[in-house]
Short mmCIF file of the C-alpha atoms (twelve columns), coordinates in Angstrom:
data_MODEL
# 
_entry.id   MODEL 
# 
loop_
_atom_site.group_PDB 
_atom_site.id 
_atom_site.type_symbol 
_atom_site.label_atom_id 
_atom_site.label_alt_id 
_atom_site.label_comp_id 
_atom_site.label_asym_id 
_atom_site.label_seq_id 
_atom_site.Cartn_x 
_atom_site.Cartn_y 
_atom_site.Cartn_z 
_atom_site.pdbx_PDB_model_num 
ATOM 1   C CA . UNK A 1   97.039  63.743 174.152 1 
ATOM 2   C CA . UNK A 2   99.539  62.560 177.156 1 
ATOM 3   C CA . UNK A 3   100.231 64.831 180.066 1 
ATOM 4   C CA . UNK A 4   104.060 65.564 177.963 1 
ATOM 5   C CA . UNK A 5   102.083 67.243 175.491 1 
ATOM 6   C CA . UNK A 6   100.088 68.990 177.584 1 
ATOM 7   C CA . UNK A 7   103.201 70.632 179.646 1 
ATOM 8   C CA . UNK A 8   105.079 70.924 176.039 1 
ATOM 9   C CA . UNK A 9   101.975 73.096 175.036 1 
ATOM 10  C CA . UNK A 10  102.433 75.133 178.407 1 
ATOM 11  C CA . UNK A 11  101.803 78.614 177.934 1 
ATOM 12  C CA . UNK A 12  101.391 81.628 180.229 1 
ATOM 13  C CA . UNK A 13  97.638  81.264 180.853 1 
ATOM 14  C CA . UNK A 14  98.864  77.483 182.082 1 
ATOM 15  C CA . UNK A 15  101.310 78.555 184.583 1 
ATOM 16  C CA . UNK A 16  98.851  80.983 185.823 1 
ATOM 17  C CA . UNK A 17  96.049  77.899 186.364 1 
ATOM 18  C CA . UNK A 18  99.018  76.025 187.952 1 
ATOM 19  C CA . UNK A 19  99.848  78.505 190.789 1 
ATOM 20  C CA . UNK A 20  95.620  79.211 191.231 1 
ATOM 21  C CA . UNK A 21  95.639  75.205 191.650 1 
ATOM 22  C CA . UNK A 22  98.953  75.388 194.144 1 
ATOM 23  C CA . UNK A 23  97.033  77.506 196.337 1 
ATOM 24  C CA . UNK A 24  93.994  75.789 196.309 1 
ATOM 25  C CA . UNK A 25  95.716  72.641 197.483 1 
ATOM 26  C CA . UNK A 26  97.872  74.871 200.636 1 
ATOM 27  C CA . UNK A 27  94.826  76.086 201.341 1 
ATOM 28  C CA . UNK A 28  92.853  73.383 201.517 1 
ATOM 29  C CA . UNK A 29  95.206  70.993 203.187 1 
ATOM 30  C CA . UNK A 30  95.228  74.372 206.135 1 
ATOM 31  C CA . UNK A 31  91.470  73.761 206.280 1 
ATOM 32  C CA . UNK A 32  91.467  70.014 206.372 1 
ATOM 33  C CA . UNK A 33  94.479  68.731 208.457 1 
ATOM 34  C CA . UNK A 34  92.931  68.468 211.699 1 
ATOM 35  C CA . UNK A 35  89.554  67.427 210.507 1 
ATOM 36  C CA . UNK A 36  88.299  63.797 209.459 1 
ATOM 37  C CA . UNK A 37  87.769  65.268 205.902 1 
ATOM 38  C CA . UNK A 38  91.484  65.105 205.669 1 
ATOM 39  C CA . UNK A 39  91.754  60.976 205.967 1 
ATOM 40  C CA . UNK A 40  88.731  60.758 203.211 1 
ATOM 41  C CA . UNK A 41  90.789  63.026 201.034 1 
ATOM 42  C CA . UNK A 42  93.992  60.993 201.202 1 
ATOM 43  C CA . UNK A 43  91.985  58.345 200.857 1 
ATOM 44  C CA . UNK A 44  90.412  59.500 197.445 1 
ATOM 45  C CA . UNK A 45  93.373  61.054 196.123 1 
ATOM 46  C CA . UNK A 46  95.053  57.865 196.359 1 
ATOM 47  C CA . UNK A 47  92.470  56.149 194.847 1 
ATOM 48  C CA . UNK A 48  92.282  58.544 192.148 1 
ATOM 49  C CA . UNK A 49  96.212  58.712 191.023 1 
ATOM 50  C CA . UNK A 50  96.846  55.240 191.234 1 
ATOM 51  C CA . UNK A 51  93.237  54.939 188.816 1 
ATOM 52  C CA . UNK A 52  95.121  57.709 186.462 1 
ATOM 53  C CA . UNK A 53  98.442  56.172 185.967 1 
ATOM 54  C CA . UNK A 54  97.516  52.868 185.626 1 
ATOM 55  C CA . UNK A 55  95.192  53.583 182.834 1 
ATOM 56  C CA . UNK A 56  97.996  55.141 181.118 1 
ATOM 57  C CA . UNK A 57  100.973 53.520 181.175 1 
ATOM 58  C CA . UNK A 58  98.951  50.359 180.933 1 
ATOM 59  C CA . UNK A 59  96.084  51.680 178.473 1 
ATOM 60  C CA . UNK A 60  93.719  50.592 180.169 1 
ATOM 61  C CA . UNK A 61  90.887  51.961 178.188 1 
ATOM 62  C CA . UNK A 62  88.056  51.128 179.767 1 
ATOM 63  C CA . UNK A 63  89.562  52.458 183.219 1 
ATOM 64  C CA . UNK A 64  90.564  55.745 181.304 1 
ATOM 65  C CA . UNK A 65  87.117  56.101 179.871 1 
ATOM 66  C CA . UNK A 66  85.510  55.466 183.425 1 
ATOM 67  C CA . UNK A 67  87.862  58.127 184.825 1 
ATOM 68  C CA . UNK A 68  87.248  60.741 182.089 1 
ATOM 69  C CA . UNK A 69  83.461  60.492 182.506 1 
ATOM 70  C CA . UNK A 70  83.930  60.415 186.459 1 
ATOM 71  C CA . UNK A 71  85.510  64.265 186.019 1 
ATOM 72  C CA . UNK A 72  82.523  65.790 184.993 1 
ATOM 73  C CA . UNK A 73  80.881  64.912 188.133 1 
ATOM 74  C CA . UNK A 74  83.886  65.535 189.995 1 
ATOM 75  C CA . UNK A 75  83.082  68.851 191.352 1 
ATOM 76  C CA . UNK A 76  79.572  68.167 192.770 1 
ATOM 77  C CA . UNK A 77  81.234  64.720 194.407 1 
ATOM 78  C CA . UNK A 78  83.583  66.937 196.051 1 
ATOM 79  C CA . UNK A 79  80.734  69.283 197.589 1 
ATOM 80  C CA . UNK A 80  78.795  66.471 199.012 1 
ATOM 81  C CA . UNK A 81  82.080  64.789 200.902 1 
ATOM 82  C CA . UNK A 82  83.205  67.653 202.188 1 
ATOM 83  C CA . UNK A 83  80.592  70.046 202.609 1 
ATOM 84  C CA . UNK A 84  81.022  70.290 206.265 1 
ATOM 85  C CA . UNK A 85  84.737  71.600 205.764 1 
ATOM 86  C CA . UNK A 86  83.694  74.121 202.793 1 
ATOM 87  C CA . UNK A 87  80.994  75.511 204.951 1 
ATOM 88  C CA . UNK A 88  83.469  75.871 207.423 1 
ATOM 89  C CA . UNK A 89  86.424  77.266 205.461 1 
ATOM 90  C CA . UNK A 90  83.436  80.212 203.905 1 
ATOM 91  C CA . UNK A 91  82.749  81.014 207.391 1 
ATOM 92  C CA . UNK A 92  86.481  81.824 208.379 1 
ATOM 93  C CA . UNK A 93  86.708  83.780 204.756 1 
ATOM 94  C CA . UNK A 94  83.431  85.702 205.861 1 
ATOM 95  C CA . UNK A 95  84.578  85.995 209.191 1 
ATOM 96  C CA . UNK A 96  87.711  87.444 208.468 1 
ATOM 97  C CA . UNK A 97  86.487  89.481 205.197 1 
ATOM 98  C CA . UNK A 98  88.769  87.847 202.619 1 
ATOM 99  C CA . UNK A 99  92.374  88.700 204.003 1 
ATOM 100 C CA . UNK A 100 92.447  90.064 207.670 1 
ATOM 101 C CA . UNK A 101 90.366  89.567 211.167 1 
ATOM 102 C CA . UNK A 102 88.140  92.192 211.564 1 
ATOM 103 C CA . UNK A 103 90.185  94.460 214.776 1 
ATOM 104 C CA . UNK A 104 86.749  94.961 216.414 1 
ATOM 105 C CA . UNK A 105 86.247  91.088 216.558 1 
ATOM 106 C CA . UNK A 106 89.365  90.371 217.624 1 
ATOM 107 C CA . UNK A 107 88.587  93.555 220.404 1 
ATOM 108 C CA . UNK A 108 85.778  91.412 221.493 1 
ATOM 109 C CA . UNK A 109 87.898  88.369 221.471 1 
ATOM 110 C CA . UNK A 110 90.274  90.117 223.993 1 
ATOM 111 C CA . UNK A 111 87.109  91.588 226.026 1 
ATOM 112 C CA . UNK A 112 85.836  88.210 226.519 1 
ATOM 113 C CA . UNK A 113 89.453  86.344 227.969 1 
ATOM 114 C CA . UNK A 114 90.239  89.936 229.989 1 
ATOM 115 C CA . UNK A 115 86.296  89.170 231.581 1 
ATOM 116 C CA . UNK A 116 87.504  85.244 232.161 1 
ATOM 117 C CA . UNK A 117 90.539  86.050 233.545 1 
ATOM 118 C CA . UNK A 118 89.106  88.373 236.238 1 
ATOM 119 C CA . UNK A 119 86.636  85.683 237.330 1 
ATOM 120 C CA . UNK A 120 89.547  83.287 237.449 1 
ATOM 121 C CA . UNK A 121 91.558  85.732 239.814 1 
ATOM 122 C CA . UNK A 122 88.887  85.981 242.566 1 
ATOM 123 C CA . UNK A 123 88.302  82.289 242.466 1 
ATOM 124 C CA . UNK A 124 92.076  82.249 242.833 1 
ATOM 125 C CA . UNK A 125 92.724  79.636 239.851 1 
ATOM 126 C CA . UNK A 126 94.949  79.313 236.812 1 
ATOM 127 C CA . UNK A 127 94.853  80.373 233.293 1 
ATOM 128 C CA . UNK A 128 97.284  79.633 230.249 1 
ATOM 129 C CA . UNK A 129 95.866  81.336 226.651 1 
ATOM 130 C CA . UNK A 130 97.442  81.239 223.712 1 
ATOM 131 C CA . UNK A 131 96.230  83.532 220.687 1 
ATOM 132 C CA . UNK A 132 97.915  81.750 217.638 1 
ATOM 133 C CA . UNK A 133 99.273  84.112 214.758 1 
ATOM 134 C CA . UNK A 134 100.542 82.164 212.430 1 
ATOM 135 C CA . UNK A 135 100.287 78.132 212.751 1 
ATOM 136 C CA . UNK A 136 101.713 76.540 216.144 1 
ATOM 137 C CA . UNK A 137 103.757 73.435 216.010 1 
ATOM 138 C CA . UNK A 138 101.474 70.450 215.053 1 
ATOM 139 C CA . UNK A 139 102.449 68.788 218.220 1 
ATOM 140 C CA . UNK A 140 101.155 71.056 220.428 1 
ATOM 141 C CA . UNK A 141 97.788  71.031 218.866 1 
ATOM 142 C CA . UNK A 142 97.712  67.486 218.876 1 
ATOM 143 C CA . UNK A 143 98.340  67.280 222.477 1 
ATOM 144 C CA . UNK A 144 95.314  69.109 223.649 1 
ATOM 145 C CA . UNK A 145 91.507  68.318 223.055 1 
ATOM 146 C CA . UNK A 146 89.659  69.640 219.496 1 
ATOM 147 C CA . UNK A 147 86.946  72.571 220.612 1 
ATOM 148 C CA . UNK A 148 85.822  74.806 218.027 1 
ATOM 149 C CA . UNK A 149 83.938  76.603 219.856 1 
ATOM 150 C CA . UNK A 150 83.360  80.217 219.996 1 
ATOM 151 C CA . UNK A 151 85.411  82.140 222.745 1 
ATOM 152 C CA . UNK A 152 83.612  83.229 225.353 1 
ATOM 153 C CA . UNK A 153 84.023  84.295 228.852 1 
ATOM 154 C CA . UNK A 154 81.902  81.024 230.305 1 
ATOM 155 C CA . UNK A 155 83.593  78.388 228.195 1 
ATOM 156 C CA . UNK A 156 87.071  79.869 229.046 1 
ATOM 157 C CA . UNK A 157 86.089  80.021 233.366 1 
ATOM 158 C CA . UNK A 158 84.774  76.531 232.598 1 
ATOM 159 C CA . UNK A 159 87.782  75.027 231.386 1 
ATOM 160 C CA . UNK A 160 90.091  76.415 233.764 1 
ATOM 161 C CA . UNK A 161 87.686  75.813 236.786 1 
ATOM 162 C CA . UNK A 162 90.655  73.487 238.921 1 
ATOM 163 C CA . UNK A 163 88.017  69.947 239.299 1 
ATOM 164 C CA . UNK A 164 87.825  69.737 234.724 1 
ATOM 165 C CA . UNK A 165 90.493  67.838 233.127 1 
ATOM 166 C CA . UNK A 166 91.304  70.292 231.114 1 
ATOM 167 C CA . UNK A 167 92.300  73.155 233.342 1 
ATOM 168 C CA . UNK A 168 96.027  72.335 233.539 1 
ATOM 169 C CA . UNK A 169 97.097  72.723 229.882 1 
ATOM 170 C CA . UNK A 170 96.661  75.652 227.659 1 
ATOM 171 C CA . UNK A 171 93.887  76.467 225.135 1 
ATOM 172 C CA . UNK A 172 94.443  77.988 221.420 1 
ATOM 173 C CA . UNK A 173 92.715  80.929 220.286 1 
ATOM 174 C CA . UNK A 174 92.383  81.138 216.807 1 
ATOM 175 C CA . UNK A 175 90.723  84.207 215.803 1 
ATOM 176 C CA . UNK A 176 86.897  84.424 217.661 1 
ATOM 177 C CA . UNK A 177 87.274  80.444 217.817 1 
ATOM 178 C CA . UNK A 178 88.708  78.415 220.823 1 
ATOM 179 C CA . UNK A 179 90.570  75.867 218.901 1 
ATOM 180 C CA . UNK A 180 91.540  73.394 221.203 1 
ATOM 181 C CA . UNK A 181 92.050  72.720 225.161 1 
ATOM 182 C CA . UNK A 182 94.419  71.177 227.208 1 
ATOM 183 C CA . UNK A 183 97.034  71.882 225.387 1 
ATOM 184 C CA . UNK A 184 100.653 70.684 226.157 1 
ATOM 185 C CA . UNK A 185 103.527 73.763 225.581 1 
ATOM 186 C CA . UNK A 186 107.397 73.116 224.787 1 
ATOM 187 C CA . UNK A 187 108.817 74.039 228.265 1 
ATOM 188 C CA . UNK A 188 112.017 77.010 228.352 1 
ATOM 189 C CA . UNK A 189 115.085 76.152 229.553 1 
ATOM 190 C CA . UNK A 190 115.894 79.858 230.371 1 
ATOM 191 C CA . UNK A 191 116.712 80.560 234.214 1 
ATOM 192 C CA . UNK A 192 113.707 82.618 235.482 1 
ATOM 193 C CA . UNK A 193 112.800 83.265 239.306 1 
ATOM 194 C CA . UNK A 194 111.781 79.992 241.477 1 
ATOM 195 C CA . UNK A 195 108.216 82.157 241.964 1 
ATOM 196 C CA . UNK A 196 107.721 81.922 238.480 1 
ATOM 197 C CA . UNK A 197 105.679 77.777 238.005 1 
ATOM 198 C CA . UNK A 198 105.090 75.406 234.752 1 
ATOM 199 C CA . UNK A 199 102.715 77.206 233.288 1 
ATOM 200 C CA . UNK A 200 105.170 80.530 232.764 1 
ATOM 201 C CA . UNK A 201 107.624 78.379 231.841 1 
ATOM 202 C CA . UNK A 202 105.431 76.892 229.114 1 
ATOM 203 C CA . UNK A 203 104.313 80.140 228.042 1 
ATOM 204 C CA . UNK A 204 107.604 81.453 227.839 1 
ATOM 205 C CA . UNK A 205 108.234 77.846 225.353 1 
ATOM 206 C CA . UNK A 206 105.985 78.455 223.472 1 
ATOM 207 C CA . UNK A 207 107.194 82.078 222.178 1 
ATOM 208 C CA . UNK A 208 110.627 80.924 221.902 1 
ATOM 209 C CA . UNK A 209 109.433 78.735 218.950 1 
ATOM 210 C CA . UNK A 210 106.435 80.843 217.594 1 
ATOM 211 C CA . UNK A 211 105.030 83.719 217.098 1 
ATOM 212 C CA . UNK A 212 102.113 83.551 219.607 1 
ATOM 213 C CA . UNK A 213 101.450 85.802 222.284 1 
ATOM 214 C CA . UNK A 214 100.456 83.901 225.558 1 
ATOM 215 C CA . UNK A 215 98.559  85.365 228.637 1 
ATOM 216 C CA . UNK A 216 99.460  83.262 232.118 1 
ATOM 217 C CA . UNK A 217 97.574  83.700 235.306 1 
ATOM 218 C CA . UNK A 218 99.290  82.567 238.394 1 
ATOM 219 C CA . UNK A 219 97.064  80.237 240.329 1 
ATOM 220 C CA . UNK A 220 99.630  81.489 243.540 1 
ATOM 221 C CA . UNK A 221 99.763  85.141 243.021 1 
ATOM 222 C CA . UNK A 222 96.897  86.242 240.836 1 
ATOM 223 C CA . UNK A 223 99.187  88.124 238.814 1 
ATOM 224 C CA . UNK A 224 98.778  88.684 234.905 1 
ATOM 225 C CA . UNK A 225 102.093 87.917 232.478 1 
ATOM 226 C CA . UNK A 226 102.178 88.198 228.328 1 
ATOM 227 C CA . UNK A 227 104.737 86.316 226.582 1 
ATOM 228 C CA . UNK A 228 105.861 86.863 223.081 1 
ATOM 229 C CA . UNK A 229 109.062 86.133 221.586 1 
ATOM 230 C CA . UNK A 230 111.189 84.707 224.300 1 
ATOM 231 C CA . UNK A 231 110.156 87.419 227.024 1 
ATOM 232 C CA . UNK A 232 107.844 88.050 229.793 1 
ATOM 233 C CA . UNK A 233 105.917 91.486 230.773 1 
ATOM 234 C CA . UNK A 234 104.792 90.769 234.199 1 
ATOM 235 C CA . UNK A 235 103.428 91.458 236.646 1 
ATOM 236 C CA . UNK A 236 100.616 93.026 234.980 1 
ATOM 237 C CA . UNK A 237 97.398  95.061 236.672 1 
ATOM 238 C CA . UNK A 238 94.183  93.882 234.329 1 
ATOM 239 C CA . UNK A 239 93.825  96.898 232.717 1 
ATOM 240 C CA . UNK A 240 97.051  96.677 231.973 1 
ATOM 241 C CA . UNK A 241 96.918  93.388 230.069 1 
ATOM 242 C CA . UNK A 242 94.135  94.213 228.204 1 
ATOM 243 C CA . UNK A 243 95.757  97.574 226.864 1 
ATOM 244 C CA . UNK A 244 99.020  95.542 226.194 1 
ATOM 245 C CA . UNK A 245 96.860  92.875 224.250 1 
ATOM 246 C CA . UNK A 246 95.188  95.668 222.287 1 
ATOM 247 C CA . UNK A 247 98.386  96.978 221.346 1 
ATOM 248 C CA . UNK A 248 99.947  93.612 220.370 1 
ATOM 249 C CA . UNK A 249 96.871  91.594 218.193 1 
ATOM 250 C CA . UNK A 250 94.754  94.974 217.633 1 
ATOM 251 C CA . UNK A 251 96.804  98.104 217.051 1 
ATOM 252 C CA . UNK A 252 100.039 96.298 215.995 1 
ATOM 253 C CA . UNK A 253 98.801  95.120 213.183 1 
ATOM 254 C CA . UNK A 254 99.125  91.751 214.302 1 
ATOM 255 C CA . UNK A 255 95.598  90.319 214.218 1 
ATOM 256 C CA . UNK A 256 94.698  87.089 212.778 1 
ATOM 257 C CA . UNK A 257 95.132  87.029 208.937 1 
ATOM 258 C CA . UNK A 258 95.395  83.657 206.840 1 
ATOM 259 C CA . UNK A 259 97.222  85.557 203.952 1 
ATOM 260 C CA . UNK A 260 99.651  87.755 206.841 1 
ATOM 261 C CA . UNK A 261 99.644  84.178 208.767 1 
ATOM 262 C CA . UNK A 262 100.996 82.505 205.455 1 
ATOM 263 C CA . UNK A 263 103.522 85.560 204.967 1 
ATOM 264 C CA . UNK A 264 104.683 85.496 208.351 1 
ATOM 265 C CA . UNK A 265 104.994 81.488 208.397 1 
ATOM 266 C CA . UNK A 266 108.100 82.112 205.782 1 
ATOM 267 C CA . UNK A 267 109.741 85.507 206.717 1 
ATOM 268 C CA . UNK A 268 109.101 84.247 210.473 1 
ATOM 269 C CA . UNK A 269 108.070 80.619 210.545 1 
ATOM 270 C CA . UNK A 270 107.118 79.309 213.927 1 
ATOM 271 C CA . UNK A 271 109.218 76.135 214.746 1 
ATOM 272 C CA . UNK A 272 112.685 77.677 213.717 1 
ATOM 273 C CA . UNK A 273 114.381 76.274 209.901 1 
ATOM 274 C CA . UNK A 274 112.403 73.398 210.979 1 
ATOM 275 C CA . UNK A 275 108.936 74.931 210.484 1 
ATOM 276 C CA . UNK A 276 110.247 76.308 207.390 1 
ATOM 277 C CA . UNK A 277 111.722 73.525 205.510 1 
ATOM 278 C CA . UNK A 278 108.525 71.983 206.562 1 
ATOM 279 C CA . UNK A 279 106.281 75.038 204.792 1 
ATOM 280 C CA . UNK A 280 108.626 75.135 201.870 1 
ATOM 281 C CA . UNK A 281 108.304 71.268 201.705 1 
ATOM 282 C CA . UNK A 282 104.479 71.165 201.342 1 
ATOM 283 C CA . UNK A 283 104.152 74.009 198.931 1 
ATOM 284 C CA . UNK A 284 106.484 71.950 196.950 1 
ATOM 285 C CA . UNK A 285 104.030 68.984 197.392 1 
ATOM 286 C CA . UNK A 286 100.865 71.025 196.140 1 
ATOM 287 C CA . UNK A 287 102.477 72.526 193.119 1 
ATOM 288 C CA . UNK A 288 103.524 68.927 191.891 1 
ATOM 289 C CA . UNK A 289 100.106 68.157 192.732 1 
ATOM 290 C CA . UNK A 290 98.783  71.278 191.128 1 
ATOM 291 C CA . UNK A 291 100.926 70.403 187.841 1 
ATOM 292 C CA . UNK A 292 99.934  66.586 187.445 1 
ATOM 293 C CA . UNK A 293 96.273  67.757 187.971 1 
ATOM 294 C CA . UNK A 294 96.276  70.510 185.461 1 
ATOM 295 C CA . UNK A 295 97.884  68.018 182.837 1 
ATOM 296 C CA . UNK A 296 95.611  65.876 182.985 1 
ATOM 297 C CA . UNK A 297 92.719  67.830 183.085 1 
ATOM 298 C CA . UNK A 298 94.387  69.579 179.762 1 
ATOM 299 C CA . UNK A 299 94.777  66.632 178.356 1 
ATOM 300 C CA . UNK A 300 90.807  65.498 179.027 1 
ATOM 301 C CA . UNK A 301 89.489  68.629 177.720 1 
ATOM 302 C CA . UNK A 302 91.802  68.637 174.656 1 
ATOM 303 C CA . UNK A 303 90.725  64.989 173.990 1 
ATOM 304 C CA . UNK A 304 87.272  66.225 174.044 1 
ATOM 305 C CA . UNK A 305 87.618  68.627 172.098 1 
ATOM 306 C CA . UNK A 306 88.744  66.071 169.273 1 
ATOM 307 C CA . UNK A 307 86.572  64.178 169.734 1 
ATOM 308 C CA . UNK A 308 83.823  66.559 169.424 1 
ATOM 309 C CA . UNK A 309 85.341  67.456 166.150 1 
# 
């Protein structure tokens, strides 16, 4: 059986594996992008596909026959490669129960930057934090340095302490995790006061092209500004801040959530049409993926089956 008569054989239970193996793929590409697990999976699913269709469109046998017997071990293969990035992926599921980020986390999350931020203002230094909704511009996370760690008020006083390298840029919050440091931010081009420096600027850059809400802290002036969407609340008491932060990531609704982040990324996708095509672009890329895999996998266990018989 060739993958044609598999998809000429396509009934509803098929299309519904197809779309379970579409989302799979997003999903897992989300998990994997920024992580060394992503190169060894290129890696071995270009192996793999240039394997399958040579074996048949060349009937190669022998190559077919390794390939067919390589599937049933296919699964455990894939748990010992990239069990690092499973474990990981589980913990984020666990972590945010299934669908959203727990609102007391993400209260403790806030609690923990609001305590940073005041020991930044006596020391009189800086501050740029971004909490990420739904995914930031690739470029920007690129620009900054991979962290993973868990926020905290001592790793966030660290990294803005003025003698690290890191304390110019901006870090990314995602959910309870401080994704990456030293950050580089898309810079506005709107006219804004001359007491206003970079790092409002890039705050203010940043929302004009995401969803993300951004907390500055003026190095000058001490004085707290959120940014979402293209506009600045400032200036800003603490107490203040950490209500309006409450209100935007808490109470709003707004918290992190992979299944609102995926939502929001195509009713409001951060990066403009741009971000969108670019969404709409790789779902289109898993569910060809998610279609070539199913037909051959139908076409395995159909062959089996006959030859069982």
């Amino acid at each position: 059986m060739n993958l044609i008569d598999a998809f000429r054989d396509l009934r509803w239970q098929g299309v519904v594996e197809i779309l379970l193996l579409t989302g799979v793929f997003y999903y897992g590409y989300k998990l994997l992008r920024r992580t060394q697990g992503a190169k060894v999976l290129s890696g071995f699913l270009l192996v793999f596909f240039v394997a399958l269709f040579a074996s048949r469109f060349l009937e190669l046998r022998v190559l077919s026959f390794l390939l067919q017997a390589f599937v049933s071990v296919l699964v455990l293969a894939f748990l010992i490669l990239f069990q690092p990035e499973i474990r990981r992926a589980l913990a984020e599921i666990g972590r945010a129960g299934g669908f959203t980020f727990h609102a007391e986390r993400q209260s403790l999350v806030i609690e923990e930057v609001i305590q940073a931020v005041t020991e930044l203002q006596e020391r009189k230094y800086g501050a740029l934090i971004v909490f990420e909704q739904s995914s930031l511009p690739q470029p920007v996370l690129e620009s900054g340095v991979p962290v993973y760690g868990q926020v905290s008020e001592e790793l966030l006083s660290t990294i803005f302490f003025n003698k690290t390298p890191l304390h110019d840029g901006a870090v990314i919050l995602r959910g309870d995790r401080l994704a990456a440091a030293g950050c580089i931010l898309p810079v506005s081009q709107q006219a804004m006061s001359r007491a206003l420096g970079l790092r409002h600027r890039a705050a203010l850059g940043l929302t004009e092209e995401s969803d993300a809400v951004v907390l500055v802290l003026s190095e000058e002036s001490g004085q707290l500004t959120i940014c979402r969407q293209g506009a600045m609340e400032r200036p800003l008491e603490v107490d203040a801040a950490r209500q309006r932060l409450t209100e935007l990531l808490v109470s709003g609704g707004e918290g992190v959530s992979w299944m609102g982040g995926l939502m929001r990324g195509f009713v409001r996708p951060s990066g403009g049409p741009r971000g969108l095509v670019r969404r709409v672009w790789r779902t289109a890329i898993c569910l060809t993926l998610a279609a070539v895999t199913w037909g051959v996998l139908q076409s395995i266990v159909v062959t089996m089956r006959m030859g069982l018989r």
